[in-house]
C-alpha positions as a Markdown table, in Angstrom:
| # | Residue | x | y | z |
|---|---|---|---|---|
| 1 | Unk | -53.8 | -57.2 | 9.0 |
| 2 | Unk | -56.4 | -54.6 | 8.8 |
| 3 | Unk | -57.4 | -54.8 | 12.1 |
| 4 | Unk | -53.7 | -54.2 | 13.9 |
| 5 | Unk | -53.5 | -51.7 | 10.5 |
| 6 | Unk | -56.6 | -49.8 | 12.0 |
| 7 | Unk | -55.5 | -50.2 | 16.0 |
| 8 | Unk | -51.8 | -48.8 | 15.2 |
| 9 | Unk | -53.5 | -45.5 | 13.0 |
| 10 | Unk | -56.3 | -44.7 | 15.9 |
| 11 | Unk | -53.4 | -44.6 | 18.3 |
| 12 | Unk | -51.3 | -42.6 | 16.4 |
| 13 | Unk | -54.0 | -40.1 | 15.6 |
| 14 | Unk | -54.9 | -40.4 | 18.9 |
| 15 | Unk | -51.6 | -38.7 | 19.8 |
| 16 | Unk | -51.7 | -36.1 | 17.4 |
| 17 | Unk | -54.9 | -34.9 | 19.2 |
| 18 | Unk | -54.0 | -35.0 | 22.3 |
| 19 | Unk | -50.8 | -33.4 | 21.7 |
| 20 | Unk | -52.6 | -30.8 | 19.2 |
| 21 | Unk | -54.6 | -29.2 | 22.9 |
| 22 | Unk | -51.4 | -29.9 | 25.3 |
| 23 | Unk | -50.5 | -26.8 | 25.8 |
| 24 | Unk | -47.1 | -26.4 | 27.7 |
| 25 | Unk | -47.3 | -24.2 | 31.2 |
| 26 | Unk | -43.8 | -23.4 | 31.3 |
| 27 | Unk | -42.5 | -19.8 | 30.1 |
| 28 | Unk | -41.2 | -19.1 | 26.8 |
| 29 | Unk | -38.4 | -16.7 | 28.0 |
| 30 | Unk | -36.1 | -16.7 | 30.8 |
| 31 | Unk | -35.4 | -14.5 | 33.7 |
| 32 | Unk | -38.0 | -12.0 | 32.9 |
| 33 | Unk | -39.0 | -10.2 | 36.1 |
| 34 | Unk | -41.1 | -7.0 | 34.9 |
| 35 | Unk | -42.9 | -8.3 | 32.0 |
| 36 | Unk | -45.1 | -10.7 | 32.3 |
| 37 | Unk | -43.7 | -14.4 | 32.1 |
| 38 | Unk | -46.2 | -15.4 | 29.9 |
| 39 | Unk | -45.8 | -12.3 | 27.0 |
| 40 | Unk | -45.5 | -13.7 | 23.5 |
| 41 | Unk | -42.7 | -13.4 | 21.3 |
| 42 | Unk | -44.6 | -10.7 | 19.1 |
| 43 | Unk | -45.2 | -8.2 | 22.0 |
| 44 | Unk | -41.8 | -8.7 | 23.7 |
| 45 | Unk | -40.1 | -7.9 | 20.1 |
| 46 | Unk | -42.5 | -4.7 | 20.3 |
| 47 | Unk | -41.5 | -3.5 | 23.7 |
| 48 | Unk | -37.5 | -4.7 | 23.0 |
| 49 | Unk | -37.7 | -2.3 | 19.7 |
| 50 | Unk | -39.3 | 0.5 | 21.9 |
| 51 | Unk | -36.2 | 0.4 | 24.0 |
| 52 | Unk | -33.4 | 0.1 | 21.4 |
| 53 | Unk | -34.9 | 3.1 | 19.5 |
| 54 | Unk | -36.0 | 5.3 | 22.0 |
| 55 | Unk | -32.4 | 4.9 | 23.2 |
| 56 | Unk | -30.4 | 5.1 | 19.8 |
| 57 | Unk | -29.3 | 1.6 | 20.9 |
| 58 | Unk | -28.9 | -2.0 | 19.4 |
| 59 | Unk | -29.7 | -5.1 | 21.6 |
| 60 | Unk | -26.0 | -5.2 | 22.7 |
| 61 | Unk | -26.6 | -2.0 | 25.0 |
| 62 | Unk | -28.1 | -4.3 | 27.4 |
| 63 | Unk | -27.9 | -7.7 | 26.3 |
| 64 | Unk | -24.3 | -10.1 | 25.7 |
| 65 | Unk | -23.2 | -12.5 | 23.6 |
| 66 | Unk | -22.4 | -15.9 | 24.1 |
| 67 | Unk | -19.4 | -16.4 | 22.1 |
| 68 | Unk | -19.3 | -20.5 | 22.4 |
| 69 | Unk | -22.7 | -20.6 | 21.0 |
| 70 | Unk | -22.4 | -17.4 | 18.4 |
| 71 | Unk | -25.5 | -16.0 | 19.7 |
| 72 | Unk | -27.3 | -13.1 | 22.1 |
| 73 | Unk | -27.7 | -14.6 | 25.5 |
| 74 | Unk | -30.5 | -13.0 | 25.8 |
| 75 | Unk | -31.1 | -14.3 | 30.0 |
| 76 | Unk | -28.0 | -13.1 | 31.4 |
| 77 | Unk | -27.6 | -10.5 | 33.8 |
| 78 | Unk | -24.2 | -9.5 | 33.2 |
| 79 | Unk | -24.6 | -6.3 | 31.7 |
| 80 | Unk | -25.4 | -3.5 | 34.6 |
| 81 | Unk | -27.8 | -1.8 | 32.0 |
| 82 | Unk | -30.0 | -4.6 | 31.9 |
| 83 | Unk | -30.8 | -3.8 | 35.6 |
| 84 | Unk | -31.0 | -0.3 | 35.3 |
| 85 | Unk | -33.8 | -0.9 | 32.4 |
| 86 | Unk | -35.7 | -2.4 | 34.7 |
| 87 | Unk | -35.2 | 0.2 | 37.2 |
| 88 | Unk | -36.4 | 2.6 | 34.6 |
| 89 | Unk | -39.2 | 0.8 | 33.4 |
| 90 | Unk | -40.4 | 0.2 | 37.2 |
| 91 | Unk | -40.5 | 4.0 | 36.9 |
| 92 | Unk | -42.5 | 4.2 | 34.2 |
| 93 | Unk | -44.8 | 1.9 | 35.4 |
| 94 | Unk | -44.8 | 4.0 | 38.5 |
| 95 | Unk | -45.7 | 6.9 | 37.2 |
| 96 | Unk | -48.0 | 6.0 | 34.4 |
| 97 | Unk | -49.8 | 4.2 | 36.9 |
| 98 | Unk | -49.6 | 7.1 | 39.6 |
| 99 | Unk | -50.3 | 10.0 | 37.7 |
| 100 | Unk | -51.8 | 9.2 | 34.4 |
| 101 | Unk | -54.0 | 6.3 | 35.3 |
| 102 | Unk | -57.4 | 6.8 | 33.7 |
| 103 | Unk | -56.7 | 9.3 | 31.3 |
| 104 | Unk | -57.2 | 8.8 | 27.4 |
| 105 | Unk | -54.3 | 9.5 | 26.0 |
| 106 | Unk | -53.2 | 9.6 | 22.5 |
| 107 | Unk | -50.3 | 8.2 | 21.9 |
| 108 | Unk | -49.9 | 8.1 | 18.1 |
| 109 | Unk | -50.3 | 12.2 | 18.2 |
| 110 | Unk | -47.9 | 12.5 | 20.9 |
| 111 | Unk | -45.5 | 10.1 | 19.5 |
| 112 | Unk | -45.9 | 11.9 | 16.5 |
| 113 | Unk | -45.6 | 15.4 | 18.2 |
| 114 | Unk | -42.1 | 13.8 | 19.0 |
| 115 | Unk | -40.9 | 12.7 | 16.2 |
| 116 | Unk | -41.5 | 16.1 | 14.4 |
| 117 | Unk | -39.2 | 17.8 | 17.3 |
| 118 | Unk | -36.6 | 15.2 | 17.0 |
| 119 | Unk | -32.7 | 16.5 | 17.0 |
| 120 | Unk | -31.6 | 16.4 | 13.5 |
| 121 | Unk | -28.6 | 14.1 | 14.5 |
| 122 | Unk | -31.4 | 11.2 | 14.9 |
| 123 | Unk | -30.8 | 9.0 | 12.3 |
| 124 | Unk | -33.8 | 8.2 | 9.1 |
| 125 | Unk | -33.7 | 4.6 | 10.3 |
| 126 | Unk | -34.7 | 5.4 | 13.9 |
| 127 | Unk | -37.3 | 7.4 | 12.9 |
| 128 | Unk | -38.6 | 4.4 | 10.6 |
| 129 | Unk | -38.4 | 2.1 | 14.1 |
| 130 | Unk | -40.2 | 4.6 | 16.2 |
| 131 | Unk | -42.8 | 5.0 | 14.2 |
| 132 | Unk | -43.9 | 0.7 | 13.4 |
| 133 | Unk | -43.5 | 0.6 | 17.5 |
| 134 | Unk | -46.5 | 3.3 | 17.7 |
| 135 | Unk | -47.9 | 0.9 | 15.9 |
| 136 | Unk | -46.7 | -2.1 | 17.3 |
| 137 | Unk | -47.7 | -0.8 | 20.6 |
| 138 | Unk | -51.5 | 0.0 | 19.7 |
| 139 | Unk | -51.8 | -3.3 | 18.7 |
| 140 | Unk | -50.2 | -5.2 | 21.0 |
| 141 | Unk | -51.7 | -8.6 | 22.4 |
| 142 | Unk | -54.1 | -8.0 | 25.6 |
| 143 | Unk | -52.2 | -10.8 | 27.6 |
| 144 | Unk | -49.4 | -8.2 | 27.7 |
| 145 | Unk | -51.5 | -5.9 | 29.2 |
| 146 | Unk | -52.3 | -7.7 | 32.7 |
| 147 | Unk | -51.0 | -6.0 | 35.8 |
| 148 | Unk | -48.9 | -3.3 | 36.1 |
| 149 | Unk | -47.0 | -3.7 | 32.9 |
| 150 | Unk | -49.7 | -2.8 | 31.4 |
| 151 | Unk | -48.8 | 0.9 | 32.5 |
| 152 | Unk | -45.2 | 0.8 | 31.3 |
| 153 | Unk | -45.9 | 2.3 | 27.7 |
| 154 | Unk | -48.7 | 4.8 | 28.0 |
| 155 | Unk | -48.0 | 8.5 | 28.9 |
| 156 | Unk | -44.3 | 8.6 | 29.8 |
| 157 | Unk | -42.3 | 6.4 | 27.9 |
| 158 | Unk | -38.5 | 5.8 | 27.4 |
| 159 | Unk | -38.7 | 8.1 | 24.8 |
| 160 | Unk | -40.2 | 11.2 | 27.1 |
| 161 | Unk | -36.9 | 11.4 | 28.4 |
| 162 | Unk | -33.8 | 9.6 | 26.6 |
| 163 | Unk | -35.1 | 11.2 | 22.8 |
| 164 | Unk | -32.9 | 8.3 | 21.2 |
| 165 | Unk | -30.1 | 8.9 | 23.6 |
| 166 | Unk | -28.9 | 6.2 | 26.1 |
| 167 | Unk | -27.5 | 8.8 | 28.4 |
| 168 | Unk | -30.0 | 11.8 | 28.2 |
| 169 | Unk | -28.3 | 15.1 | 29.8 |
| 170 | Unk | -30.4 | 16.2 | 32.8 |
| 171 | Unk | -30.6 | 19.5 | 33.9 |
| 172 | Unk | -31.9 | 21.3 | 37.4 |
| 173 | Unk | -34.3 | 23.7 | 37.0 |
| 174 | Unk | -33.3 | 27.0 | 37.5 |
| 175 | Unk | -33.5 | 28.8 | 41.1 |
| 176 | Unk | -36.2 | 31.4 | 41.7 |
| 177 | Unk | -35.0 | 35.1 | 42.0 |
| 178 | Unk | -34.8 | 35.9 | 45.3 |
| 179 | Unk | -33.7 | 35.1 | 48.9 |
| 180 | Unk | -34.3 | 31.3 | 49.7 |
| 181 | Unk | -37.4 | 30.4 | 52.2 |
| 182 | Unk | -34.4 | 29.5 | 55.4 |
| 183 | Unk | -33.2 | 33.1 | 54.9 |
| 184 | Unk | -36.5 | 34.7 | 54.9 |
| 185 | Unk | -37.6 | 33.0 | 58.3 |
| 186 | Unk | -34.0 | 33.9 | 59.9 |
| 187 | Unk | -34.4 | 38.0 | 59.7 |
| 188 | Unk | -35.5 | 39.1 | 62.8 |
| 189 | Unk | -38.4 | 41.1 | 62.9 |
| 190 | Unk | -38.6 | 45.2 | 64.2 |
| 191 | Unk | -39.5 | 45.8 | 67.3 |
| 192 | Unk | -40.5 | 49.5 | 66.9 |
């Protein structure tokens, strides 16, 4: 009895311990194809809060609900926005990578810089959000960090632009006084 007692009980802790450094391979979240596949649940919070508050948004902006199962369907693509997020953030990453690669930057004083700027029709609570993603963001998880995600949140951010709006006006700049460059190579020249 206390031999089959003994074999059952080293099996079963055997199990335990070689499910306790299984790890599983397999991605956590689906149909991610700018952050890394492998970013944890912590970090992808941290970078989905960035969005909804430098937009003024909720996750509904982008995301939809699955009705049958009373929940965000977080995976689907059905939402245009969703794909013009990552258009934006591929532009980010783009030009964080391009033209501030290498330079310290400060991103707690310029987020703060911001914040002190912002509209006064920005709500209290977004300014409560923005400021635990500075945090957040400083103290994200390196893993998030590999490859050229890594650029997405450094100098120019979704904030730079949107300032809690989800469709920031744009303007040209204005045209410099004088003639335009095609009309000054068109005068002919005197001959005298």
């Amino acid at each position: 009895m206390k031999k089959s007692f003994l074999v059952i009980l080293t099996c079963v802790i055997s199990v335990i311990i070689f499910q306790a450094f299984t790890t599983s391979r397999e991605p956590h979240f689906k149909n991610l194809q700018i952050l890394p596949k492998d970013i944890s649940g912590h970090d992808l919070d941290s970078v989905m809060h960035h969005f909804t508050a430098a937009l003024g948004v909720k996750c509904n902006f982008c995301h939809v609900r699955n009705e049958s199962e009373r929940k965000m369907d977080f995976a689907s693509d059905d939402k245009p926005e969703k794909n013009i997020a990552r258009k934006m953030m591929l532009m980010a990453i783009d030009i964080n990578k391009n033209y501030f690669k290498g330079m310290e930057h400060d991103m707690d004083h310029d987020m703060d810089h911001d914040m002190k700027n912002m509209d006064s029709s920005m709500h209290k609570d977004m300014v409560h959000d923005m400021s635990n993603m500075v945090h957040d963001m400083s103290n994200m998880d390196h893993k998030m960090m590999e490859g050229d995600s890594k650029y997405m949140l450094q100098s120019v951010t979704c904030y730079t632009c949107h300032k809690g709006d989800p469709h920031p006006e744009s303007k040209l700049p204005p045209r410099p006084e004088g003639p335009k460059p095609a009309e000054q190579q068109q005068k002919p020249a005197d001959n005298k």
